[in-house]
N, C-alpha and C positions, 0 to 999 in steps of 0.2 A: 426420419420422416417428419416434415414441416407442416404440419394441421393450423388449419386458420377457423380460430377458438371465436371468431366473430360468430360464426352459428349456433352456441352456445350458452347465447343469453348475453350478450356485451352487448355495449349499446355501441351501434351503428355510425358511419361519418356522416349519414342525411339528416339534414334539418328540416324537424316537422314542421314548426313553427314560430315564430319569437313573438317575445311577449315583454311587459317591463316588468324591471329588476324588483324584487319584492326581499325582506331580510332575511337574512340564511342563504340563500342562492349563490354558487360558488362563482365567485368573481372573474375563475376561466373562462364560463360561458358568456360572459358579457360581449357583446357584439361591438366593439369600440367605434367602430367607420359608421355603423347606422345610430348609436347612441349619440356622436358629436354632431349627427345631421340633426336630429328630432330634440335635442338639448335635455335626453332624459335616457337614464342606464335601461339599455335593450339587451333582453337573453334569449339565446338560441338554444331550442330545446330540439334535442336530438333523437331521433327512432328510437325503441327502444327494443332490439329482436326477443325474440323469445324462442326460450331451448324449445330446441326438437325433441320428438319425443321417438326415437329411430329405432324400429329393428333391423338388425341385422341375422340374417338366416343362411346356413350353411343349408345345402341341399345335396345330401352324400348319395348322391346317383353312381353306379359301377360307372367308370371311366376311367381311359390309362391316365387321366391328371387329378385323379381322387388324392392322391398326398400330395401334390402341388399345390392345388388349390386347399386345400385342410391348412396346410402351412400358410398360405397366403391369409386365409381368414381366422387362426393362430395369430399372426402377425398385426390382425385389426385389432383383435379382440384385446392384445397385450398393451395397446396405445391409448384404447378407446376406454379403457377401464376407467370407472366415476364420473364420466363423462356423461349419464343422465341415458347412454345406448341400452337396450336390452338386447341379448348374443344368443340365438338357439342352432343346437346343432342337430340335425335330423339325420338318424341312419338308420341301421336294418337292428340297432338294439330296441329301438325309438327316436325318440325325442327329448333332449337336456334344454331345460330353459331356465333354471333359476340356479343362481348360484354356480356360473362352470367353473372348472377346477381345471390343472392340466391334464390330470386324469381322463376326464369327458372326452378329451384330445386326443390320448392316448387310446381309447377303447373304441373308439368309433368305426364301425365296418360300413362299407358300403350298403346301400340300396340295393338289393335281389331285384325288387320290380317296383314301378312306380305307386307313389303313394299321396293323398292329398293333403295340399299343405292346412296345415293349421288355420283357425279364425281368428285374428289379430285383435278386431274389432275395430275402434276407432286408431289404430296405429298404423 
């Protein structure tokens, strides 16, 4: 699985602005075609994203694809690790949010009946 770590806090290919060369400024950013017009070293400063701050929630509702999809969000969880994601998994034990283990994974029953999901707050 091929993830594009650009959502993750790297800086972006848009250019927010250029401004002139001042010292220390790394000399890759120099903009050469607008610097030899204006007779003066020009830097391009580029977006700069900022991590997300993502949860991701399993919702263990009774369904014939309850271990399909367990697996499938298994499968995020195992890629997404330190990635800045927070992973909870909701079933009929409760709710695991800190810290899952493969255990968590392994113990998780279905949903009997519906339940309301958690308050994330600003996430």
């Amino acid at each position: 699985m091929t993830l594009n770590r650009q959502n993750f806090g790297e800086p972006s290919f848009k250019i927010n602005k250029f401004r002139p060369y001042q010292s220390g400024d790394r000399l890759s950013q120099i903009d050469w075609k607008i610097s030899s017009k204006q007779q003066e070293l020009v830097l391009r400063e580029y977006e700069q994203e900022q991590p997300s701050e993502s949860v991701f929630l399993f919702y263990g509702s009774a369904s014939p694809y309850f271990e399909a999809t367990l697996s499938l969000f298994y499968s995020l969880w195992k890629e997404l690790q330190g990635e800045g994601a927070d992973f909870v998994l909701l079933g009929e034990q409760g709710m695991s949010q800190t810290y899952l283990t493969k255990d968590d994974f392994s113990f998780i029953q279905p949903l009997n009946q519906e339940v309301e999901l958690p308050d994330f707050g600003q996430k």
